[in-house]
Every structure is written in structure tokens, then in C-alpha cells.
N, C-alpha and C positions, 0 to 999 in steps of 0.2 A: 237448107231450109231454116228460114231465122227465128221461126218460133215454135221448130220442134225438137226433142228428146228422142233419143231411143234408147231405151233404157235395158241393159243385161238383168236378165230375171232367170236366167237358167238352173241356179243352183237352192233358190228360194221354194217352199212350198206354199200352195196356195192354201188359205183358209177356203173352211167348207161353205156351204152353198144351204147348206141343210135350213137354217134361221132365216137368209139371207132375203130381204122384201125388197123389190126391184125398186118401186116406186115409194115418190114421197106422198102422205094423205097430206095436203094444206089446209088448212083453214084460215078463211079471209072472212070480209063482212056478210061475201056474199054463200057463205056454208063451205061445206068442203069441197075442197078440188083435185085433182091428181095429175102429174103430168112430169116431165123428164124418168130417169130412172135407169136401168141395164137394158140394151139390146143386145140379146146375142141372137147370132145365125149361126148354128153348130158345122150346115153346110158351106157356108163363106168360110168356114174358119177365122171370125170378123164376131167383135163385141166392141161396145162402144157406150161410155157412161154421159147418158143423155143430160145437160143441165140447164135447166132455164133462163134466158138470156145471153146464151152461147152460142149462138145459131141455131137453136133449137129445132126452129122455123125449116131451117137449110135441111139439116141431117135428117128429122124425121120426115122431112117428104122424099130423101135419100133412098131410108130405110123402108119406105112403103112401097118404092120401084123393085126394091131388090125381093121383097118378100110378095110382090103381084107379079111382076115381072112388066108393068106397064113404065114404060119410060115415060109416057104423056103424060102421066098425072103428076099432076104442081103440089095439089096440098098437102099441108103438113098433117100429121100423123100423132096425135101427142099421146094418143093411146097404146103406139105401137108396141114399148117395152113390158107395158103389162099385160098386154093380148097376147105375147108371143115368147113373154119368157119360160123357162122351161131349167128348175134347178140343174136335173141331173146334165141338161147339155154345158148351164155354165160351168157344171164341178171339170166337165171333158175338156173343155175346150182351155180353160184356165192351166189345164194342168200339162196342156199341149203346146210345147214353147217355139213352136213354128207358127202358132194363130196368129193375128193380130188384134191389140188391147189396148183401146184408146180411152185416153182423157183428154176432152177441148174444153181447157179451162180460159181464165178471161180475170186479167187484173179486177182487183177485188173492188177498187172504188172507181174504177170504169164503170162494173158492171151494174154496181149500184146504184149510180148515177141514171144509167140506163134503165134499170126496173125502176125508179122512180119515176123519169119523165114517160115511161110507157104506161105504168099502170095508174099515176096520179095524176098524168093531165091527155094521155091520148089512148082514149078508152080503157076499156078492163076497169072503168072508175072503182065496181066493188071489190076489186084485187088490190085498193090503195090501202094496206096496212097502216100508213101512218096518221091516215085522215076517214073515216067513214063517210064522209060529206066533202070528198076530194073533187068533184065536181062542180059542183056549189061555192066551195070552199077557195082552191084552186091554190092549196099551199105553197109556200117557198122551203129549198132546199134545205130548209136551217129547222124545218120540222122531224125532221129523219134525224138528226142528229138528238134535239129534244126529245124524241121519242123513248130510242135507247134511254138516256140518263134520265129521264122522270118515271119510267115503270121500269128499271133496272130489268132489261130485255137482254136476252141471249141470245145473238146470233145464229148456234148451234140449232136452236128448238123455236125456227119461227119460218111463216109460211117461205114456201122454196124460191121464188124470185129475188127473196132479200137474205135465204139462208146459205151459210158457209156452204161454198161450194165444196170441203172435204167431207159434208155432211150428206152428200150426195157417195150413193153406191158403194154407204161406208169406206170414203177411201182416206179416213183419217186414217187408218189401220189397214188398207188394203193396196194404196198406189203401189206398192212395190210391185206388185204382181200386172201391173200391165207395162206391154211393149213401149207404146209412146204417150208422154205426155205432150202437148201440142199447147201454148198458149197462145194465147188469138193477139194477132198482127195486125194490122191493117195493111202494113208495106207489104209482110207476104201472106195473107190472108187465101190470096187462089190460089198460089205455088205451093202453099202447105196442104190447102185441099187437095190438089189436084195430086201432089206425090205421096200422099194417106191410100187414097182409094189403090193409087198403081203399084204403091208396094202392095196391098192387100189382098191386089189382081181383081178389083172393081171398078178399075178407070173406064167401063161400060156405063157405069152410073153417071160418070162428068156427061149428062147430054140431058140439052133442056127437052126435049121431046122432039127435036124439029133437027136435029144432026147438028147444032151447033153445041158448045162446052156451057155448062151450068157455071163451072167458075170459069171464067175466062179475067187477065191479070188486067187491075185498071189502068186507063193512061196517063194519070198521077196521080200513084195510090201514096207518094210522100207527101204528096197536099194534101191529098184526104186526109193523113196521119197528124198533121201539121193542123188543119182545121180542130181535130176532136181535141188534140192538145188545149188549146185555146180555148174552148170550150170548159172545157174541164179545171183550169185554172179559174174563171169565169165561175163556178159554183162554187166551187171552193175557198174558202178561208183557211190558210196556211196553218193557223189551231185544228179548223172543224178535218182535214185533211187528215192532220196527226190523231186526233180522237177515233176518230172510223178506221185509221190502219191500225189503231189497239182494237178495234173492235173485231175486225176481221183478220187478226194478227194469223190465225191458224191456217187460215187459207195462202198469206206471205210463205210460210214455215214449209206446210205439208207438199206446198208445187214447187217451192226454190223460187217466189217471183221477187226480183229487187221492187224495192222503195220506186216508184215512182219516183222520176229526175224530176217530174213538172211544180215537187209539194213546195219545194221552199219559193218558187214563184208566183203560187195561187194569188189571184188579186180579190177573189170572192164578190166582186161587184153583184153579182146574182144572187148571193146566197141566200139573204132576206127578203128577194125580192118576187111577188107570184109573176106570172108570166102576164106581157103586157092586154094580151087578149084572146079569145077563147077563136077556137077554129071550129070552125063549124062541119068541117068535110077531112079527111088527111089526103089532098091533092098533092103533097110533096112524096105520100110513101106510094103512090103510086105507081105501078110497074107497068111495062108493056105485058110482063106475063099476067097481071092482076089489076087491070085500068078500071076495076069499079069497087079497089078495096075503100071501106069508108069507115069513120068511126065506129058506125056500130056493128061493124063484125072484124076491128083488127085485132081482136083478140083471137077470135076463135079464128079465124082462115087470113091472117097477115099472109103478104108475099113473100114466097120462099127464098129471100136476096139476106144478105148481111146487114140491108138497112134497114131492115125490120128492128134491130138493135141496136144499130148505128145514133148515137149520141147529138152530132151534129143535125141529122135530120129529124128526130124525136124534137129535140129542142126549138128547131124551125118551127114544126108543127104547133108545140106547144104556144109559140107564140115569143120564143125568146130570139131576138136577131144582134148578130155583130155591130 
């Protein structure tokens, strides 16, 4: 599995539970919000640290099958962890080194990339931290970067789409204590899913409602990976690169993730520049399982697929083409 961990925790003790707040409160333009955080299921013997822009989408409609038992239902769940967390089960279940205890983390300036073109040009407009008037507005990449160095912004303590993901389920201080950490692939993105749930003995869950597999492995997922690449050099400036991996330097440290190969070849033609025109519909994030998601609810009920966060297709949407 090429982008997972399993990690020996046998001889470590867990921190307590007692303090422990599952979810993050955010605050954007548009007030507070809440969403990723700890799922545990004491009866799965199954906890999983939810984080926004990580498949979110995927897992929490996972985790609302497992907790209704309805396989049919597609939408995603972002309230799950907090409706259904339960200290004393996480203190059991952590301290029981047969569970299973995942992290699906996700390169730090992929992901940011990602919460950018989703929350600042394909809906969620009042979740765009870096611009208040990001719809109107319709900023280029090279504003997130300004952002940080003109109001000396902390990545640690800012809303969760754009914050460290070890700043999630406290695991700057806590990763040791889960079984695997998983960083998201695209090459094996369903192979890693799909051998998660079966070690965990919930490969019942891989089914979209109808008996086929939820992940099932794409038929060129190295082109897929090959596309985002490009993409992602394309925003980037080889400096603006380097600056946001200091910024996000703790998230590099806390998961073991190398340096991006792609930074010393960024050509940054995008960086400055807004997307060439405003979409009016998101017909590219459209699913067969969700053929009428639209701007104005892809925040709240986005399709349950990986290209809900998928970079390549955000970007389309937004209006940026090859």
C-alpha cells in the first residue's frame, strides 16, 4: 500500500481523553462552523481523525453507513464526529492496541491548493478566508500567500480547511498513538482505501448502495497523478512553494511527508493570475451518484468521490484550463 504506515504503538501509552474536543470551532466570514474531528465507534473497534480536504466528503458518508447501517445513503456526514463522540469510549478503544486508528492526511500544499480553489472560487465563497468578497473579487493564488505575511497569520490557529492538519485531533502530540497513518495518493488512493476498511474488517462499507465498490482502482490513476502534478507547478512559484512549506513546515515534520519533487520545477504561470471566467453551474463535479450537485450546495452535500477535493477538477471548474 504506497501511501500507508502502520505504525507499532504497543508499548506507548495513550494520553487521556478527559480535555480532549473532538472537533475544530472555525470561524470564517460567514460566523462559526464546525466540521472534521475524532470519529470513534467503540463497537467497530475503528476511530478515524476526520480532516477537511482529505476526503472528508468520502469518509463521513463512510461513517454515517456504519453508524445507521444504511448502505444507500451517499451524503456526507460532517457532523458525525461530534454527535457521536463519546470520551470514555475514545480513552477504551486507544488503549486497546488491536483497534484500528487512522490518520488520512494529504500533502500540506496540495491540500491548500485545494481549499483554496474550493472555498474561493467553487462555492463555500464565505469560507474564503483570504478574501471576504472572494466571489466578486475572484482572487489569484498569490493572495494566500499575502495573506499570511501581511497579518503575520498562524497556521496553527486559523479556520480548519486552511489549518495544520496536526492541529487536527491534537495530533501534534498525539500521532504516535494511532495504528496507521495513510497519506493520500492518487496512484493508490482506492487500494489504500479499500485495504483500511478490510484490515479493520469494514470492507462491507466499500459498496455504493447498489453492490458495486465505492472505491473501485481508476484506469489511469498515474495520469490522474500526472495531471494534478502540472497543475500544481502551474500555481505555484518556486519562492511562493518554499514559503508555504515554512508555513506548513509542522505538518512536513509531524507525518514524515518529503518535500514535494514537483517545488524546484513550479513554473507559477497561474499564480498571479484570477481564473479566466466564473462558472456558473459545477457540471465537471458532477457525479452519476449526485447529477444535480450545483454551486450552491457543493459545500454542504458535495459528491461523496475524491474529486470533490481533486485539484485538477476544482481548477477546471474554476475556470483555469491547460
Amino acid at each position: 500500500m504506497t501511501g500507508m504506515q502502520s505504525i507499532e504503538t504497543g508499548a506507548l501509552s495513550p494520553l487521556s481523553f478527559e480535555t480532549f474536543v473532538t472537533t475544530n470551532k472555525s470561524f470564517s466570514a460567514g460566523g462559526s462552523w464546525s466540521s472534521g474531528g475524532l470519529f470513534v465507534s467503540k463497537a467497530a473497534k475503528f476511530a478515524f481523525c476526520i480532516i477537511e480536504k482529505n476526503s472528508a466528503s468520502t469518509w463521513t458518508s463512510i461513517f454515517h453507513k456504519l453508524q445507521t447501517g444504511q448502505l444507500d445513503s451517499k451524503d456526507p456526514d460532517y457532523d458525525i464526529a461530534q454527535d457521536t463522540f463519546v470520551k470514555e469510549d475514545a480513552d477504551a478503544l486507544f488503549h486497546d492496541w488491536t483497534s484500528t486508528r487512522v490518520v488520512w492526511v494529504r500533502d500540506p500544499l496540495e491540500r491548500l491548493l485545494s481549499g483554496f480553489l474550493s472555498k474561493c472560487h467553487v462555492g463555500d465563497f464565505h469560507h474564503c478566508i483570504f478574501d471576504e468578497n472572494a466571489q466578486v473579487n475572484k482572487p489569484s493564488f498569490s493572495r494566500v500567500l499575502n495573506w499570511f505575511y501581511s497579518g503575520g497569520k498562524d497556521a496553527a490557529h486559523i479556520y480548519g480547511h486552511f489549518q495544520l492538519q496536526s492541529r487536527h485531533c491534537e495530533l501534534y502530540r498525539r500521532v504516535p498513538e494511532y495504528s496507521h497513518i495513510v497519506l493520500m495518493n492518487k496512484k493508490s488512493y482506492a487500494q489504500d482505501a479499500t485495504c483500511l476498511l478490510k484490515h479493520a474488517g469494514l470492507d462491507w462499507l466499500n459498496d455504493r448502495g447498489d453492490g458495486t465498490e465505492l472505491f473501485s482502482v481508476a484506469e489511469n490513476p498515474s495520469t490522474s497523478a500526472d495531471e494534478e502534478t502540472e497543475f500544481l507547478k502551474k500555481f505555484y512559484t518556486p519562492d511562493a512553494a518554499k514559503a508555504l512549506y515554512e508555513i506548513y513546515r509542522e505538518d512536513y515534520q509531524t507525518f514524515n511527508i518529503k518535500t514535494p519533487d514537483w517545488m524546484d520545477d513550479a513554473t507559477g504561470e497561474w499564480f498571479d493570475i484570477p481564473p479566466s471566467q466564473a462558472i456558473e453551474t459545477l457540471s465537471v463535479l458532477r457525479t452519476p451518484d449526485n447529477p444535480n450537485t450545483t454551486k450552491k450546495n457543493a459545500g454542504t452535500k458535495a459528491p461523496a468521490t475524491i474529486e470533490s477535493d481533486d485539484i485538477a477538477t476544482l481548477a477546471k471548474a474554476a475556470g483555469y484550463t491547460k
